[in-house]
C-alpha positions as CSV (number, residue, x, y, z in Angstrom):
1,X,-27.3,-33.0,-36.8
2,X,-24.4,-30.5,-36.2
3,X,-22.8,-30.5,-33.3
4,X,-20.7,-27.3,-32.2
5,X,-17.1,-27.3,-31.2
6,X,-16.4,-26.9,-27.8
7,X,-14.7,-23.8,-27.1
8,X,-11.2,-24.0,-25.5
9,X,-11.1,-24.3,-22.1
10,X,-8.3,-21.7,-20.3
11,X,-6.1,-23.2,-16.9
12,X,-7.1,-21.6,-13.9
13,X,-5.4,-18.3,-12.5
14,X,-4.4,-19.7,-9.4
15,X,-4.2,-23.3,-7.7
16,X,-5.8,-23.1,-4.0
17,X,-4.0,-25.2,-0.9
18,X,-4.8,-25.2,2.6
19,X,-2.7,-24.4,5.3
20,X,-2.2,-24.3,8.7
21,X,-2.5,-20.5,9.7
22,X,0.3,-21.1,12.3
23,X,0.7,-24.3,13.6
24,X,-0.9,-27.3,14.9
25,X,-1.4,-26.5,18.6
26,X,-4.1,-23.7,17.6
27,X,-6.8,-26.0,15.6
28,X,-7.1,-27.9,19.6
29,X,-8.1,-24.6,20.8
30,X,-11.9,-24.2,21.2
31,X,-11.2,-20.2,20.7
32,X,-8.7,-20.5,17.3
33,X,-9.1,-23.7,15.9
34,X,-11.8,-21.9,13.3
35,X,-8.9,-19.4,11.9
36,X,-6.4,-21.9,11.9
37,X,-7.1,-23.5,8.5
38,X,-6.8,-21.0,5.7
39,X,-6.5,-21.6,2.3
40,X,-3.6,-19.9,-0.1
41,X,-3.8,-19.0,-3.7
42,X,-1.2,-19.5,-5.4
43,X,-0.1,-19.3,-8.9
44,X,-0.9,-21.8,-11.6
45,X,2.0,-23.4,-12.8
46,X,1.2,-25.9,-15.4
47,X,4.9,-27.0,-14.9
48,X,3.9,-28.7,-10.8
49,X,5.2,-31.9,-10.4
50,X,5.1,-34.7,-7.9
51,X,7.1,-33.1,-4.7
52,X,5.9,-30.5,-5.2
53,X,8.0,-28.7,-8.0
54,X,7.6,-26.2,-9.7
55,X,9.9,-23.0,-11.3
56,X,11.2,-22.2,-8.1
57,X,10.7,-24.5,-5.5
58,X,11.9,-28.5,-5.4
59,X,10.9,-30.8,-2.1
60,X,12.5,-33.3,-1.4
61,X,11.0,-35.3,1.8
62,X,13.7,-37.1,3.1
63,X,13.9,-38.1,6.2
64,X,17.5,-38.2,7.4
65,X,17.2,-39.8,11.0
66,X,14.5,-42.6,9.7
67,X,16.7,-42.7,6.6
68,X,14.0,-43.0,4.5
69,X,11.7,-41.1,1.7
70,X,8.2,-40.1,2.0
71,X,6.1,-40.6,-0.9
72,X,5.6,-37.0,-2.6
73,X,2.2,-35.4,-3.1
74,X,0.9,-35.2,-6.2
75,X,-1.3,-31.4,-5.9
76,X,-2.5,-32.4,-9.6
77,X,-4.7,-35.5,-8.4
78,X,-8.1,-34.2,-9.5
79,X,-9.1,-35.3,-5.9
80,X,-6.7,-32.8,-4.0
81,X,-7.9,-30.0,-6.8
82,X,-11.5,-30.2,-6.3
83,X,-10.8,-30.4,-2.3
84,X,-8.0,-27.3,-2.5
85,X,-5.1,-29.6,-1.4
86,X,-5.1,-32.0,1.9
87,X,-6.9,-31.3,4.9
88,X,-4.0,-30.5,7.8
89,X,-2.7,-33.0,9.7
90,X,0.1,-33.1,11.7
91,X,1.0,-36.8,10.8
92,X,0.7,-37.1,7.6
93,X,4.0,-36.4,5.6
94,X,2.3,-35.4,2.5
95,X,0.0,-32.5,3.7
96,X,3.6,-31.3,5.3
97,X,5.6,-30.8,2.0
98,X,1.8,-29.7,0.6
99,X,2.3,-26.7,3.5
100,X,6.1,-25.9,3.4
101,X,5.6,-25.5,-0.6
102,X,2.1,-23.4,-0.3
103,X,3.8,-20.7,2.6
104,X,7.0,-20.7,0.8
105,X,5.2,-20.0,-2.5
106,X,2.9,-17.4,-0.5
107,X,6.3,-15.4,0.6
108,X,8.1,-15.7,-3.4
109,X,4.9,-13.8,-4.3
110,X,4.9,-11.1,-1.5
111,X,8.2,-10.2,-2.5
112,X,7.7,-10.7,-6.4
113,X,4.7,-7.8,-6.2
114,X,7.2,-5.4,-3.9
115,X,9.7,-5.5,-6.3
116,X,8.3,-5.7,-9.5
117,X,9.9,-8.9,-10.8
118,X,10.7,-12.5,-10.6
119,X,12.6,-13.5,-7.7
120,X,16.3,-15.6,-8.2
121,X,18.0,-17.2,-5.8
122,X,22.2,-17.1,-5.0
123,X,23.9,-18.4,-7.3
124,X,26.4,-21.5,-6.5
125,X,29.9,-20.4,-6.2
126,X,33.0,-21.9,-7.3
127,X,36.2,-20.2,-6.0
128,X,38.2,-23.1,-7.2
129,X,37.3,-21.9,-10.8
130,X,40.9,-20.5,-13.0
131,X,40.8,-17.0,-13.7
132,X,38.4,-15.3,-16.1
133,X,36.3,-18.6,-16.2
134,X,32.6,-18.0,-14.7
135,X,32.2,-18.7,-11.0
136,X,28.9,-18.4,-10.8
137,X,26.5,-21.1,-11.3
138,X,22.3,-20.6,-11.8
139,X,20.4,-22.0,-9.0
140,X,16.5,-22.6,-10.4
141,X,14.5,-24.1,-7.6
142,X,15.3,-24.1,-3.5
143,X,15.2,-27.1,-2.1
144,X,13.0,-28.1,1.0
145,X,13.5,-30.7,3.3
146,X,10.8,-31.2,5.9
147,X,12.2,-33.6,8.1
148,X,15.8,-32.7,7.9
149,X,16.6,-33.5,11.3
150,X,15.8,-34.8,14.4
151,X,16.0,-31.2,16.5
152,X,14.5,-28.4,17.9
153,X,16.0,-26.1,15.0
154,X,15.1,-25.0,11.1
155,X,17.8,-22.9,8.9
156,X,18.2,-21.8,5.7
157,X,21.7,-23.2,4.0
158,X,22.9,-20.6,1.9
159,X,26.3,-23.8,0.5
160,X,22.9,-26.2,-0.3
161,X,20.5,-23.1,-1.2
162,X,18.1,-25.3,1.1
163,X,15.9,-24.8,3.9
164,X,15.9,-27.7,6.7
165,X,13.1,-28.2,8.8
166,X,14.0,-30.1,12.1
167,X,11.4,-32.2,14.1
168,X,11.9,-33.0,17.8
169,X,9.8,-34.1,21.0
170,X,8.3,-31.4,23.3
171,X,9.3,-30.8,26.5
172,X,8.2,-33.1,29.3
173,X,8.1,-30.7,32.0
174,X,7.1,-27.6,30.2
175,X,5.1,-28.2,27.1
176,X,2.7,-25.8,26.9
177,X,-0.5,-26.8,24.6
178,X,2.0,-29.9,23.9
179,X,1.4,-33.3,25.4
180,X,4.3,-33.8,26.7
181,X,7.1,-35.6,24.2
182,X,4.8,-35.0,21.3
183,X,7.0,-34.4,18.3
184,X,6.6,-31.2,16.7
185,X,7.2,-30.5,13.4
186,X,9.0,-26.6,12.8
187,X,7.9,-27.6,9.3
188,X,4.2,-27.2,9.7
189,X,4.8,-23.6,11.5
190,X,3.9,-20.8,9.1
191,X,6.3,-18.4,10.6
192,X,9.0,-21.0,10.7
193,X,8.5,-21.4,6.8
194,X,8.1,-17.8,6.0
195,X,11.4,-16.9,8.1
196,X,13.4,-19.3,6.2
197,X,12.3,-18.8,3.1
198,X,12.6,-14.7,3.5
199,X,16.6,-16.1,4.7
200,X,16.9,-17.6,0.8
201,X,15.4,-14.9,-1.0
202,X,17.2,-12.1,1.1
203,X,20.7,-14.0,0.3
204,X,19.6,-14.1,-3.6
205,X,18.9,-10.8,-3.6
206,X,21.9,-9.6,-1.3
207,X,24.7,-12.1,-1.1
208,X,27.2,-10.3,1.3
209,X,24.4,-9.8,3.9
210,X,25.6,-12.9,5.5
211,X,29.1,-11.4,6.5
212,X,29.1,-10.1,9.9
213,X,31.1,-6.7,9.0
214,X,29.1,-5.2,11.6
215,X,27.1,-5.8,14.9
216,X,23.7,-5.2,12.9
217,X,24.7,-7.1,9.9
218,X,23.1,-10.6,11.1
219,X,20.4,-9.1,12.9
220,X,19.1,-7.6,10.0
221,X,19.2,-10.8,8.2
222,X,17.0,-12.3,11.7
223,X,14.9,-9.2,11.9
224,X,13.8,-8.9,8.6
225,X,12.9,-12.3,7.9
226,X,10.5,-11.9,11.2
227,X,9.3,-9.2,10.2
228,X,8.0,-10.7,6.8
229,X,6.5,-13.6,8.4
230,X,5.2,-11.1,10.9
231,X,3.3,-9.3,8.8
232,X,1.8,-12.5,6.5
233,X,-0.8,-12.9,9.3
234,X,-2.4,-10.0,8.5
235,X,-3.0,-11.7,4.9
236,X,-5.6,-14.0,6.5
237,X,-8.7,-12.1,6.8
238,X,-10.6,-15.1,9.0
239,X,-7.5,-14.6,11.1
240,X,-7.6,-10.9,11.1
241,X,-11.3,-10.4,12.2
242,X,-11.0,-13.0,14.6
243,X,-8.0,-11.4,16.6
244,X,-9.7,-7.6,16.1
245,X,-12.6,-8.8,17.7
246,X,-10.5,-10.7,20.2
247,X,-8.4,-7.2,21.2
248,X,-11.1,-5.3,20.3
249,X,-9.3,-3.4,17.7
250,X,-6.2,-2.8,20.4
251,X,-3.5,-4.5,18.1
252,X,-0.7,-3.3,21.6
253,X,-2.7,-5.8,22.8
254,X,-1.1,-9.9,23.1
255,X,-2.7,-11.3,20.6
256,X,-1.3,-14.1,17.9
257,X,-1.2,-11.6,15.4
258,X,1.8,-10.0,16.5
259,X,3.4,-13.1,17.9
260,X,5.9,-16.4,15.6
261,X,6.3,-19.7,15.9
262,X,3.5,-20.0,18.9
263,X,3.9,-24.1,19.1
264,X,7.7,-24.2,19.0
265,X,8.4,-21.9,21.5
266,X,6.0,-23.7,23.8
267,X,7.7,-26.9,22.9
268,X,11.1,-25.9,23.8
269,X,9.9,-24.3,27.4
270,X,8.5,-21.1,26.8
271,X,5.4,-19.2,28.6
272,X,4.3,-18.4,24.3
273,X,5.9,-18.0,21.1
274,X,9.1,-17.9,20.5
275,X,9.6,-13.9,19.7
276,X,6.6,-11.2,20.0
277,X,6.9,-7.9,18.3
278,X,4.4,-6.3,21.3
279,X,5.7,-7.9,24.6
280,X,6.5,-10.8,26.4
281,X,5.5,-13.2,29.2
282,X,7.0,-13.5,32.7
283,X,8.3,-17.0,32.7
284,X,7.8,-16.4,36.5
285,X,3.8,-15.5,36.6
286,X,2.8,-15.6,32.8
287,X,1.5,-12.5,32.9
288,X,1.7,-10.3,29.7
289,X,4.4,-7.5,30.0
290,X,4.2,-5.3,27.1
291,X,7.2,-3.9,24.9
292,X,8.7,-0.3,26.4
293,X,10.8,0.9,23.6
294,X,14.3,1.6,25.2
295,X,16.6,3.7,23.0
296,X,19.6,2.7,25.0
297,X,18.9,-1.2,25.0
298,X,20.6,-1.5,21.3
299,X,24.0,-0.7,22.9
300,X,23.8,-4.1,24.5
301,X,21.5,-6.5,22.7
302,X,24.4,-8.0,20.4
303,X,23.5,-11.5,19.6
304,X,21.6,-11.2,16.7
305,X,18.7,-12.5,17.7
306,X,18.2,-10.1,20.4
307,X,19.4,-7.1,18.4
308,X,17.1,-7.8,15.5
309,X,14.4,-8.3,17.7
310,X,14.8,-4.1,18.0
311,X,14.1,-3.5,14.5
312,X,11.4,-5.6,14.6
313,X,9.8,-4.0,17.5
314,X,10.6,-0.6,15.7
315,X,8.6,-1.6,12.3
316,X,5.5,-2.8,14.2
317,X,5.3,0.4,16.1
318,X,5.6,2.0,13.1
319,X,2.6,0.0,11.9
320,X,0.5,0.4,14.9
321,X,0.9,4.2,15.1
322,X,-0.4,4.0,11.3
323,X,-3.1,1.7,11.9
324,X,-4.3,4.1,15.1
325,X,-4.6,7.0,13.3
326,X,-6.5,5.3,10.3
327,X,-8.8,4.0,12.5
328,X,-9.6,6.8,14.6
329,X,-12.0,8.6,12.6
330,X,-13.6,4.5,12.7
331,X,-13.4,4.5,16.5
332,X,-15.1,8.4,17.0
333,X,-18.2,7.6,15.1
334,X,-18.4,4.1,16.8
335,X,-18.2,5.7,20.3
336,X,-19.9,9.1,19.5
337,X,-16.9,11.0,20.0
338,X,-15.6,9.6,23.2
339,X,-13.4,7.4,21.6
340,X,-13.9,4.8,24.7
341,X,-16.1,1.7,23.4
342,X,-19.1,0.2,25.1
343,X,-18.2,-2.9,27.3
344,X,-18.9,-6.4,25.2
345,X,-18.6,-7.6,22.2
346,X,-17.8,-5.2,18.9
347,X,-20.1,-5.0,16.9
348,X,-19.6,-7.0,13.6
349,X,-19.4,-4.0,11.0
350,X,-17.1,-2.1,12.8
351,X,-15.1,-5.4,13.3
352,X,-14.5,-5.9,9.5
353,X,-14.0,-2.0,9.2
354,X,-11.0,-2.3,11.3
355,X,-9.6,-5.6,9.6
356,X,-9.8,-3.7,6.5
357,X,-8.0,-1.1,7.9
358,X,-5.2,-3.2,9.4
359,X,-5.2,-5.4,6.3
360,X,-4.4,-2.3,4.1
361,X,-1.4,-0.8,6.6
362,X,0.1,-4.1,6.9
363,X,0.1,-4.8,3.4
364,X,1.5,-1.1,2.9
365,X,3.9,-1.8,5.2
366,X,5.1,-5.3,4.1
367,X,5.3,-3.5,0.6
368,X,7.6,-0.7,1.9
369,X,9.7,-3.2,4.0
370,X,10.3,-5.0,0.9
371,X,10.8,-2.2,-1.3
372,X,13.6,-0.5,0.8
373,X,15.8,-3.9,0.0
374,X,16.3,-2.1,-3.6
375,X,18.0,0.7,-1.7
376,X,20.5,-0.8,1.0
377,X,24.1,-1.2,0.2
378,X,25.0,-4.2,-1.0
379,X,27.7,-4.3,1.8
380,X,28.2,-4.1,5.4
381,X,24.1,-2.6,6.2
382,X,23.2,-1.4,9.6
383,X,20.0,-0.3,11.1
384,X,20.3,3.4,10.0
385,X,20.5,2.4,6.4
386,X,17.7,0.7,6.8
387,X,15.9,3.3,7.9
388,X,17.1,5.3,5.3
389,X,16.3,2.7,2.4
390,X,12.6,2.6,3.8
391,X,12.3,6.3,3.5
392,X,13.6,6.9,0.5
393,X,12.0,3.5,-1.8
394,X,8.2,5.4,-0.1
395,X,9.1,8.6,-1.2
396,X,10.3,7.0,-5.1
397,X,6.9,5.8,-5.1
398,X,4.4,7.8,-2.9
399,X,5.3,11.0,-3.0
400,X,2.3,12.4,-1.3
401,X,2.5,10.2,2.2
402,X,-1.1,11.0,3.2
403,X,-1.1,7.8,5.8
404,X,2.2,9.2,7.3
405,X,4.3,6.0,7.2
406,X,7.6,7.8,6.5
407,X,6.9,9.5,10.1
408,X,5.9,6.7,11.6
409,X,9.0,4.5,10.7
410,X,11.3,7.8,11.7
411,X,9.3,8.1,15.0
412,X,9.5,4.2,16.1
413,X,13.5,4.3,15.0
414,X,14.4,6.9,16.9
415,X,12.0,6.1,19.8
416,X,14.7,2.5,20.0
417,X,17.7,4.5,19.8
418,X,17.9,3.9,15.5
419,X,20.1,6.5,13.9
420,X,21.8,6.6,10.6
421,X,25.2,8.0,10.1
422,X,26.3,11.1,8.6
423,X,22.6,12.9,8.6
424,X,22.2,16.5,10.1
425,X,19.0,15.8,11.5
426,X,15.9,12.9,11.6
427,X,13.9,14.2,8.8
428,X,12.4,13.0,5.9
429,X,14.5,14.9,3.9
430,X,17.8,14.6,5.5
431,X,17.0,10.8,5.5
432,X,16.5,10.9,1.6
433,X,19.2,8.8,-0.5
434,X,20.2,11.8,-2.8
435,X,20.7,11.0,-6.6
436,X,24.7,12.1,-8.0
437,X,25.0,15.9,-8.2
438,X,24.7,17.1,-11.8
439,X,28.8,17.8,-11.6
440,X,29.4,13.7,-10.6
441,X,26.5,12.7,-12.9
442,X,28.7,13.9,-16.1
443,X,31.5,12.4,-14.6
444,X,29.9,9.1,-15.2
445,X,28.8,9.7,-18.4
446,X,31.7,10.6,-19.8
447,X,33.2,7.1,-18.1
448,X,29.9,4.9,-18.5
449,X,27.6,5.7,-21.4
450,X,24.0,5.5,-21.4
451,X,24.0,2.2,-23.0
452,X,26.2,0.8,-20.3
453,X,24.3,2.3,-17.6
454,X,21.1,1.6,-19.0
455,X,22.3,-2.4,-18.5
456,X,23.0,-2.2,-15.2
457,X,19.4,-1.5,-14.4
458,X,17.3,-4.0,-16.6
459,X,13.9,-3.4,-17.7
460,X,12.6,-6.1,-15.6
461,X,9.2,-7.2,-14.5
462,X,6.6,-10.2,-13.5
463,X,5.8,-11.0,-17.6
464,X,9.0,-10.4,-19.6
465,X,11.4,-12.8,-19.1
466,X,12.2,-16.1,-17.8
467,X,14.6,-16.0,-14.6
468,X,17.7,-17.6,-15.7
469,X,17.6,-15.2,-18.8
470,X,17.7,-12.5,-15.7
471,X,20.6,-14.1,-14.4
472,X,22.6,-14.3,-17.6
């Protein structure tokens, strides 16, 4: 009897791990701990090996204060891959390199779709090299370490191209959801992880952003790796319905989507989470005081924790002033034209109708926020250029803006006192990064021919080429 060949079986498309959604402290709260388990999918990368490692990333669970290892995970067990990773746990050391690896991964690929290609990290330096040798050296993979230290901190090291995750007791007089002295770990927050990681790949991409040549310089490094974990929540559509329905489509609202690091900043004292993009608690009564834009707090806000907390604010009204007018036509029909809703509970359809809509403006606006990096100077950025580097990279790519994002982000700037230099006026076209006039673009020619200029912008994307060849 014959018996048939069995056809080749192809790998998977992607590898699915759970995840916290943002921390611990939500799963042992009756209202979230449903939404706080989601699951990401990820790449499949035949090259994952015990850690994890892969192409770009390289854990390394050391615990420095313990001075010992943990033993890594293996996410190739055929028992974690037919159960999509560990279950979350706060104690167990493997499902936390397991969830630094799987957000990290998540926010490689967020900004691999924006721009169009692989992502690289900064290259090792050696200033002690002679003259004309190389001083650059190719970093593959970032390292993680989740239990770094024994503190209430987590930082991206831009000498070990490394993020450290710090563990530390919660606050015995203060500890919010905590029991008091419980040790948190910053390495099973999501925002935590996606904050770092945005750190690394903002320094690979832009390697003098780390100089302070200006006031905004730093803060721009703080705001826009907040605003990139910011806007991952709204990539979790268990998360999303739940906190619609929760507000009742009123994203101005306190709500967790437009809050980071809930657990630590409860842990270290706090009323809530450690920065919101919407408003604030009074440590006093812990009553819920929403953001006022103020266009003339940005002359005083110059640590830059505080200062890039105003560009953060400014992107998020830029994406709620989208999201309301999307939804409005939503809101009419639901109300018969009144536009007020019925008391009670939403009703289910027009709950996932308005997830969809803030799914798709958050993702827009990720994508944009992204995008614009392609267009800052690669020195001494401020909050203007920004602006400008957002306006133009949307208008490169949608030049119909139908949604109205370019006016959004030009409203919420100027709304927080966010002005470029040298502009007659706010705009969209006197915000536009112009191209050389046709007089200075023959004067480069004649200096750099086309060959020469056509290197300096490589024909790079996601397929093509492996990322050290990108480097070389």
């Amino acid at each position: 009897m014959a018996t048939l060949k069995q056809e080749k079986i192809p790998p998977p498309s992607y590898r699915r791990l759970r995840h916290f959604a943002f921390d611990p402290s939500l799963s042992r709260n009756i209202e979230t701990y449903e939404i706080n388990e989601v699951t990401a999918n990820l790449p499949w990368d035949k090259s994952l090996d015990l850690g994890p490692v892969d192409e770009y990333l390289e854990v390394v669970d050391y615990d420095a204060p313990s001075q010992l290892f943990y033993a890594p995970v293996d996410l190739n067990h055929p028992f974690l891959l037919a159960q999509d990773g560990l279950a979350p746990s706060d104690s167990n050391p493997q499902f936390h390199q397991q969830m630094t690896y799987a957000v990290a991964r998540t926010t490689i690929g967020h900004f691999e779709r924006a721009l169009g290609r692989k992502a690289l990290w900064a290259p090792h330096r050696d200033f002690n090299a002679p003259p004309g040798a190389n001083q650059t050296e190719y970093v593959q993979r970032l390292r993680i370490y989740p239990h770094a230290m024994r503190e209430a901190n987590a930082y991206y090291s831009p000498a070990k191209k490394a993020l450290l995750f710090g563990y530390f007791p919660a606050s015995a007089a203060d500890p919010g959801d905590n029991y008091p002295g419980e040790m948190v770990f910053t390495c099973l927050s999501h925002d935590i992880i996606a904050h770092e990681t945005t750190h690394a790949l903002l320094d690979g991409l832009h390697q003098r952003f780390i100089e302070p040549s200006n006031v905004d310089v730093l803060a721009f490094h703080e705001a826009f790796a907040d605003i990139v974990a910011l806007f991952q929540h709204f990539t979790y559509p268990e998360v999303l319905q739940q906190q619609i329905a929760h507000t009742r489509g009123d994203l101005q609202l306190e709500s967790l989507l437009g809050q980071l690091a809930y657990q630590f900043g409860q842990a270290v004292g706090n009323y809530g989470a450690l920065r919101s993009a919407i408003g604030s608690k009074n440590r006093a009564t812990g009553q819920w005081i929403p953001d006022k834009p103020d266009p003339l707090k940005i002359h005083d806000a110059l640590e830059p924790h505080a200062r890039g907390a105003i560009l953060v604010a400014a992107v998020f009204d830029a994406f709620i002033t989208v999201y309301n007018w999307r939804v409005a036509a939503l809101l009419r029909v639901a109300t018969g034209g009144s536009g007020m809703l019925p008391a009670g509970a939403l009703h289910p359809d027009l709950v996932a109708l308005l997830a969809k809509e803030a799914s798709a403006t958050a993702g827009d606006v990720l994508q944009i926020c992204i995008r614009a990096l392609d267009y800052c100077p690669p020195v001494d950025i401020n909050f203007g250029d920004y602006l400008r580097a957002l306006i133009t990279a949307d208008c490169d790519i949608v030049s119909d803006d139908k949604h109205n994002y370019r006016l959004a982000f030009i409203q919420a700037f100027r709304k927080r006192g966010i002005f470029p230099n040298d502009v007659r006026n706010m705009s969209e076209a006197s915000l536009l990064w112009q191209p050389p006039e046709e007089v200075e673009a023959a004067a480069l020619e004649k200096v750099f021919n086309n060959k020469f200029l056509a290197e300096l912008v490589p024909d790079w994307n996601l397929e093509s080429q492996d990322r050290q060849e990108m480097f070389t």
